[in-house]
N, C-alpha and C positions, 0 to 999 in steps of 0.2 A: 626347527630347534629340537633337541635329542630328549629333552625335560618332556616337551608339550606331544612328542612323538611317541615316549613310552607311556606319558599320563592316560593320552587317549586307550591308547590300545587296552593297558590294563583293565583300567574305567570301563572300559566299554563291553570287553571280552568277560569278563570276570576268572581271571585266568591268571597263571603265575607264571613271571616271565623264569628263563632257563639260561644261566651262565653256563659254560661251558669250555672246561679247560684245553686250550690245546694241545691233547699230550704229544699230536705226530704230526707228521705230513698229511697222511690219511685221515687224521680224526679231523683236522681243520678242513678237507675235502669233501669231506660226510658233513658237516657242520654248511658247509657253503650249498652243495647239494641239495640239503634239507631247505635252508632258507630258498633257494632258488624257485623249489616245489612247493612249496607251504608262504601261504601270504601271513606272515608271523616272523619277526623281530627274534633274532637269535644272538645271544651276548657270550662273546671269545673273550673269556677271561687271564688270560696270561701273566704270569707270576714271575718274577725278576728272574728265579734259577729258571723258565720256560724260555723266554724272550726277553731277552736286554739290549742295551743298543753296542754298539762297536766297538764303544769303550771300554766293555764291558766283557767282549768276547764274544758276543751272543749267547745263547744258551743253548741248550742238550736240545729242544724241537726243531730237526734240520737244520742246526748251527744258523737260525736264521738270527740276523741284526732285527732290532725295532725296525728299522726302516725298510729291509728287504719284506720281512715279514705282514706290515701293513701293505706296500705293492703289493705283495703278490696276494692276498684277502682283494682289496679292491678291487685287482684285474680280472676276479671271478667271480665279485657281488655282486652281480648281473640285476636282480632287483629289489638293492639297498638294503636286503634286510638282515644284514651283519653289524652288529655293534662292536669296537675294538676296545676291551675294559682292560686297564691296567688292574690286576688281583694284586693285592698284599704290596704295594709299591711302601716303601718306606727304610730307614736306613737299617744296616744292617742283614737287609730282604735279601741281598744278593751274596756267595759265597766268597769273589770276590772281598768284601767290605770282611767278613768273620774272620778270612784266614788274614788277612791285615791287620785284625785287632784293632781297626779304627776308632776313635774317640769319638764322643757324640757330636764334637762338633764335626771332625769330619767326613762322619758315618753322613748327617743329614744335610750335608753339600754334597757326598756324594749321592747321596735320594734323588735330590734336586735335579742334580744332572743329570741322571736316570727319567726323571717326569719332564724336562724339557724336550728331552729326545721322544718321548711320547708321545706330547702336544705336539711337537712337530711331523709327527709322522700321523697324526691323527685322529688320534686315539679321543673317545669321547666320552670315556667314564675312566675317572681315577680313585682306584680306593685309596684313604689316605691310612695307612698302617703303620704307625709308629711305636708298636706295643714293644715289639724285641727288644733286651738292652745286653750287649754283653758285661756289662762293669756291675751293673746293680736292678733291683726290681722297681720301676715307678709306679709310683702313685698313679691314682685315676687324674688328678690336677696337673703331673709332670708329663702324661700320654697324653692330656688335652691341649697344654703349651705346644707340645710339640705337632701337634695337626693342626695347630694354627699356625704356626709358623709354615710348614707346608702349605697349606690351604692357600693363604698368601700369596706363597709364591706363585702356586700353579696357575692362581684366579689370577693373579696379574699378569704372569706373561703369557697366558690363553689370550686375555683380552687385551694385549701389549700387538699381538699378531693377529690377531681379529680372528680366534677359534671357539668354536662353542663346545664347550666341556662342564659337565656336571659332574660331580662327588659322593662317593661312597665312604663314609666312616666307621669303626670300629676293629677290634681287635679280633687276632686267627686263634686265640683262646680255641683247643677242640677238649673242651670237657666232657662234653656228651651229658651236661646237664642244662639247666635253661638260667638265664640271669635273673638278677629281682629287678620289680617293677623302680625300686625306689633307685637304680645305678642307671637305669635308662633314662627316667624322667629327669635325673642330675644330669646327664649327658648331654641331652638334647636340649634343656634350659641353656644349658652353660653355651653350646654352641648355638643357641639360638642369639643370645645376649651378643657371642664376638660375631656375628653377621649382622646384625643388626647395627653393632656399633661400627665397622667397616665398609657399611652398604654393599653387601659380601652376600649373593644367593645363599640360598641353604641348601644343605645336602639334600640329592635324591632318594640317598639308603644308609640304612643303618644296619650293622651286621648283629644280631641277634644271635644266642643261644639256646636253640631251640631244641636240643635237646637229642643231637646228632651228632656221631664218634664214631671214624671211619677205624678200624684194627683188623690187618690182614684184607680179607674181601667180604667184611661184614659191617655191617654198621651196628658198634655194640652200647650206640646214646640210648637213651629212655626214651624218646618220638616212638618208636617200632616196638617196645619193649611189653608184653603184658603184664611185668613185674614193677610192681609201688616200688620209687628208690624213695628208703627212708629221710622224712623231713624235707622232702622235697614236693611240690605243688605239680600234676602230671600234666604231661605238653598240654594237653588240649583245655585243659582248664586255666595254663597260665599264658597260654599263647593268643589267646581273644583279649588277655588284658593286657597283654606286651602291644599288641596290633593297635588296641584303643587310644595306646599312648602315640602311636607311631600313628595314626590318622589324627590327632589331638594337634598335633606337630605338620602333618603336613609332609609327611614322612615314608617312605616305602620301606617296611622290615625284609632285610636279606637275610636270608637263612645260608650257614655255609655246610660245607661238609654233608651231603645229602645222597651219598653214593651206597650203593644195595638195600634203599628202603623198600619192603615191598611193595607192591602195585597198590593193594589197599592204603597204604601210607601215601602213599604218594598221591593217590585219589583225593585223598582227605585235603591237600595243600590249596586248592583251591577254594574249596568248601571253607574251610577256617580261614580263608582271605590273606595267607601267604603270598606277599607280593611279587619274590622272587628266590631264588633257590639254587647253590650252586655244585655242581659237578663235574670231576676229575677223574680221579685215579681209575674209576670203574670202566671207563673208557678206554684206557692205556691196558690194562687186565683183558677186556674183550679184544682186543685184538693181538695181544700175546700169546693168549691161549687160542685163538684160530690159527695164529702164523703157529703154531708148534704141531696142534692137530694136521694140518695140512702138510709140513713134513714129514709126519708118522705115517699120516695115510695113504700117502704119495712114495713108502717107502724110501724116504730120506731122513732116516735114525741117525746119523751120525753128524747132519747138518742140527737134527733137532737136539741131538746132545749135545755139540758145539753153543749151539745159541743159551740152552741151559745155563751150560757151566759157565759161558763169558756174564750172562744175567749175573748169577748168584755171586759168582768173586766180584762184580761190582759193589755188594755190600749195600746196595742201593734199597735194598727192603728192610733191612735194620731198623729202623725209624717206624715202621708200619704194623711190628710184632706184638703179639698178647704177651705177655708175661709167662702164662698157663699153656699156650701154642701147642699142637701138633702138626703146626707146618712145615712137610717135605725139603730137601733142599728144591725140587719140582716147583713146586709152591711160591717158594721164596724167590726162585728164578720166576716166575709168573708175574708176581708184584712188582718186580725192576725191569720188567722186561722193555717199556718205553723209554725208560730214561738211557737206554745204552742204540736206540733202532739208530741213530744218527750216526753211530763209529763206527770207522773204517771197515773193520772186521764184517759189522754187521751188515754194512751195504754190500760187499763182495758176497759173504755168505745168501743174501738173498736172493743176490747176482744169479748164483749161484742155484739156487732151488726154481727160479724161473725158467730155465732148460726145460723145467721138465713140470710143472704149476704153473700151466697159462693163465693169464692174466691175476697172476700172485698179488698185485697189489691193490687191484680190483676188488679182488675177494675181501683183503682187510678191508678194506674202507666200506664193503657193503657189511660187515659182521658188527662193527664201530655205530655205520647208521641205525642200525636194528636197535642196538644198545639204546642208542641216545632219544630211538624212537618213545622207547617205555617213559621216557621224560614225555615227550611233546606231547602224549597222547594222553596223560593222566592230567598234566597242565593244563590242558583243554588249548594247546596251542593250532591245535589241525584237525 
């Protein structure tokens, strides 16, 4: 069972497990690698615009379907210790549903559809995220209807097909500040009550704000910050009583958005009993900025300004900007640079510098592992 398999480990280890987005081909290769080498459970978190199923289009990491994508993880989970988490499933989550303008009701039939192609392909953690609305802002009561109504559905046709799947709750809120004890404790009362009344498991996690806000290639939340944010209670003094509540419960707090904390931070995660902790984009960044140096170095400037410029007119970093920035357009091709490694151009183009960068893809996927190592080692995972 995937509940009694991470309970142990964590329990046992005193360790914080590591989500881990899959921004590429490479990075999911580095991520299998890793678990292959290291006896320790590693969690592929994959986000509706990352991997979706057929219907869908798939998504921007190697145009793979839900289904392709979970094959081909299992055909190289040699020993087991890949978890396959649905991140941020919930309607609305996918760009499909936004440029439709879909209604909620069938913004979350289309979710639904999305989490059955999940289960079916085997996924065994689903966060359930129903925060986004396009029409209006909900209540904390109108986000909990609708993770019940999710919740429902997944737990019944999981166990309709005899699959074992546990649940992650909460909202991708990235405020870069930490939440009050009194909206968690309502939280998890409230969804303690519809489990109980359902005979419905309880979630395994709960997404927590802990005080982490990814902008550009920094993390500029209050966790890492040595600056008091005014009226606000600092992580580590309000993160032992967020946990308290989340062991009260029965409960594992997931920390999201946890990309360029430094080592010293990231140390700390275990220490203050951080159960788990998820990262992205930093990954996608570490290996754009090798694929670039490696064409510079290798004198292929003109493949490296190609790959620039198709980055940046992706617009794909927009979303990631300070207000205050002095980020290059360089820069800004840096932070998109995974969201585009799948298109056409870009596979020709690296076609392309392999001529002459033996073993080109080698190299990313070893620059990626390096990356994600500074997690597994502070986590106390290896």
């Amino acid at each position: 069972m995937i509940h009694e398999k991470i309970t142990n480990f964590v329990d046992n280890k005193c360790c914080t497990l590591l989500g881990i987005g899959p921004m590429s081909k490479n990075c999911v290769d580095a991520v299998i690698d890793l678990a292959n080498e290291n006896e320790a459970p590693l969690i592929l978190i994959a986000s509706r615009r990352q991997i979706d199923s057929e219907e869908y289009g798939g998504g921007y990491v190697n145009n793979w379907t839900t289904t392709k994508y979970a094959e081909y993880v299992r055909s190289k989970n040699i020993k087991k210790n890949i978890i396959l988490a649905r991140d941020h499933g919930g309607p609305w989550q996918n760009e499909i549903e936004v440029k439709n303008n879909l209604s909620l009701k069938d913004a979350m039939e289309s979710a639904k559809r999305s989490y059955k192609s999940d289960i079916d392909a085997g996924f065994e953690i689903l966060h359930i995220d129903p925060s986004i609305d396009l029409h209006e802002t909900p209540n904390v009561d109108q986000v909990l209807e609708r993770v019940y109504e999710l919740y429902d559905y997944c737990y019944s046709y999981a166990k309709k097909i005899n699959k074992d799947i546990i649940f992650e709750i909460g909202t991708e809120e990235q405020s870069g500040s930490t939440n009050t004890q009194k909206e968690l404790e309502y939280t998890l009362a409230s969804m303690k009550e519809f489990c109980k009344k359902n005979k419905f498991p309880f979630p395994s996690f709960v997404v927590i704000q802990a005080g982490t806000r990814v902008m550009e290639t920094r993390n500029v939340g209050s966790f890492d910050s040595p600056i008091r944010v005014e009226n606000e209670i600092p992580p580590e003094i309000q993160l032992p009583k967020m946990i308290s509540i989340c062991n009260k419960y029965g409960i594992y707090m997931k920390e999201h958005n946890t990309d360029y904390l430094s080592n010293d931070a990231l140390n700390w995660h275990p220490k203050l009993g951080i159960h788990s902790a998820n990262v992205a984009p930093e990954f996608g960044v570490a290996e754009t900025r090798t694929l670039i140096d490696l064409l510079k170095s290798n004198n292929l400037d003109n493949l490296a300004e190609e790959f620039i410029k198709l980055s940046f007119s992706s617009n794909k970093w927009k979303k990631w900007m300070l207000n205050d920035g002095l980020a290059t357009d360089q820069d800004k091709a840096i932070i998109a640079g995974h969201y585009i490694f799948s298109q056409e151009k870009i596979v020709e183009l690296k076609l392309a510098a392999s001529k002459k960068i033996v073993n080109l893809d080698k190299l990313l996927k070893e620059a990626v592992k390096k990356s994600i190592s500074r997690y597994t080692k502070a986590f106390r995972l290896h």
